[in-house]
N, C-alpha and C positions, 0 to 999 in steps of 0.2 A: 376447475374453474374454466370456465370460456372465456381463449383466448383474447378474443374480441371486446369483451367487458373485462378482463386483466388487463389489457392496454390503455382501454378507457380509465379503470381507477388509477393505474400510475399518470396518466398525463394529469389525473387530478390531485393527484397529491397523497393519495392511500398509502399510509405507510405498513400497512396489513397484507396489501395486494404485492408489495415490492419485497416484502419478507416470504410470502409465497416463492415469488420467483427467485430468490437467494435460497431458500430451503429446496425448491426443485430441482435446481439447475447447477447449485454449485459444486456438487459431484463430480458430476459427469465433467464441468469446464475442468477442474482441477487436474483428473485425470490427463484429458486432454494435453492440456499446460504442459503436465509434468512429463509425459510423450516427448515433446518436443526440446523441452529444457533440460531433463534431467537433475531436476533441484524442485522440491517439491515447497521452499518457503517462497522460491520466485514466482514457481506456477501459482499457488494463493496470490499471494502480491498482484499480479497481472489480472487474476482473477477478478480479485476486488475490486484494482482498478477498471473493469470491462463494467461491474456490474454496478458501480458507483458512479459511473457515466451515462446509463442510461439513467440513471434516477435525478441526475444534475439537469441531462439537457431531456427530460421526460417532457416537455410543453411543444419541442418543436421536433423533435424526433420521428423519423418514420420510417416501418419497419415495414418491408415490400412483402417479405420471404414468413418464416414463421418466427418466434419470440425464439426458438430454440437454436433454428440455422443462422439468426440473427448474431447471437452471443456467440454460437462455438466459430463462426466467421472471425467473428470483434477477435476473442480469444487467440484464434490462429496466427491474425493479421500482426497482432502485438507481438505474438512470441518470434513470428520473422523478422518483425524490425527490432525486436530485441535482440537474437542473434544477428543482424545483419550489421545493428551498430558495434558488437562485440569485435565483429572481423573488423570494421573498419578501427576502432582502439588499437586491436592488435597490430595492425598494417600499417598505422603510422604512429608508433612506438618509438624512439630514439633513445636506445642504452646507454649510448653515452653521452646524451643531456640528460638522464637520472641519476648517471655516475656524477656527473661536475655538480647538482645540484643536490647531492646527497646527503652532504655537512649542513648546506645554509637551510632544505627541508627539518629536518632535526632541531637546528635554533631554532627556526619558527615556532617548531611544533613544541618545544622544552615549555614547559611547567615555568619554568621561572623568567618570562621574559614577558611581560605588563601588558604587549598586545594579544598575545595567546591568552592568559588570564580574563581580560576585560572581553573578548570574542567566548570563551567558553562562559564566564558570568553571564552576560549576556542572551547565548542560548540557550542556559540553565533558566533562566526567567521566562525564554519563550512558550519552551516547554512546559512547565508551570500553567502559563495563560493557557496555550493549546489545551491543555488537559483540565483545567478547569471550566472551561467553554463547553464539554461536551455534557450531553443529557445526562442527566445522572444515574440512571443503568447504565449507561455506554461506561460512562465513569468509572462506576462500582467495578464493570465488569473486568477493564482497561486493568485496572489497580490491582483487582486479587491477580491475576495472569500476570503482568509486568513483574510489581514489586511485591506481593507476597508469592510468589512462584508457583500458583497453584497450577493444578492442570485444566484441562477445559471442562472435565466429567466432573470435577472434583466442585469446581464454581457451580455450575448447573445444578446439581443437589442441592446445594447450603441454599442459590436462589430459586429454585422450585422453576427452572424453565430446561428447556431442552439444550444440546451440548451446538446445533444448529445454530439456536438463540444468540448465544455466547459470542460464537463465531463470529456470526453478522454484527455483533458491537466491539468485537476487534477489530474488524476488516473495515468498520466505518470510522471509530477511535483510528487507526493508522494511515486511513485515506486522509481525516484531518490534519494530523500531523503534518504529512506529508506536503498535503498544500498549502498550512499556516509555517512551514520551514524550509520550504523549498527552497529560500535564498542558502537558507544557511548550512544547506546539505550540500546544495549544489557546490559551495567554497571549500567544503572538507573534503568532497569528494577530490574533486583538482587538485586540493594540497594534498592527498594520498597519491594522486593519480603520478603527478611530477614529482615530490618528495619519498617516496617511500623509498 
């Protein structure tokens, strides 16, 4: 497809033309990714996130360069600020404020103490919502993969699409997520980050 008219259907909303460029291009970014990270569920993760971004801000977005140098750019850009924030975690790390806060992380975190309950209840419903909000292939797909364990090849047969397909309603099911929980990641992370 020409580039030129790809661009055009994604600022218009083609969700044909934007499964194209996830079926072309997410190889190669992956690859990429996994280059620099050495973890090959972050480089997807990153991935998704590069290519879930252009489909969000597809109305105002402009791409100087090609559709190609565009994404392995986005792709690069992310995986240094991802390592770059790792170093800075690392660098201001204090062992021994994890040590003194090791007991009281632990209470928090215990099963039997009414505010960990009601915060887990709580994102146990979100997730619910999350996942019921999504297209209902996204759904289907979301559901045999999560919670019936399937593999990716193994979904694609039963639904008669490519293992590509699949992908792309994982990567968009967990872009959701993502952004419908981000409060509540962001708070578990912290209490792992200080308490563990």
């Amino acid at each position: 497809m020409q580039e030129k008219l790809l661009l055009e259907k994604i600022k218009l909303g083609d969700e044909n033309a934007f499964r194209y460029v996830f079926d072309t291009h997410y190889g190669l970014l992956c690859s990429i990714a996994s280059e620099f990270l050495k973890d090959d569920f972050l480089a997807e993760t990153i991935v998704g996130d590069v290519i879930l971004y252009l489909w969000e801000k597809r109305e105002t977005i402009e791409i100087q360069s090609s559709l190609r140098a565009y994404l392995v750019r986005s792709v690069r850009n992310k995986c240094l600020n991802y390592q770059q924030l790792q170093y800075v975690v690392k660098e201001t790390r204090f062992p021994q404020h994890e040590e003194l806060l090791d007991g009281y992380g632990n209470y928090l975190l215990s099963d039997s103490q009414p505010l960990g309950t009601l915060l887990e209840k709580e994102l146990e419903n979100k997730i619910e919502h999350s996942i019921n909000n999504l297209s209902d292939e996204c759904r289907k797909v979301f559901q045999m993969s999560r919670f019936d364990n399937k593999k990716y090849e193994d979904i694609a047969a039963e639904l008669g699409v490519s293992v590509n397909t699949v992908k792309y309603h994982i990567k968009n099911a967990l872009a959701k997520l993502r952004a419908d929980l981000h409060q509540y990641i962001s708070l578990w992370a912290l209490w792992i980050y200080l308490f563990k």
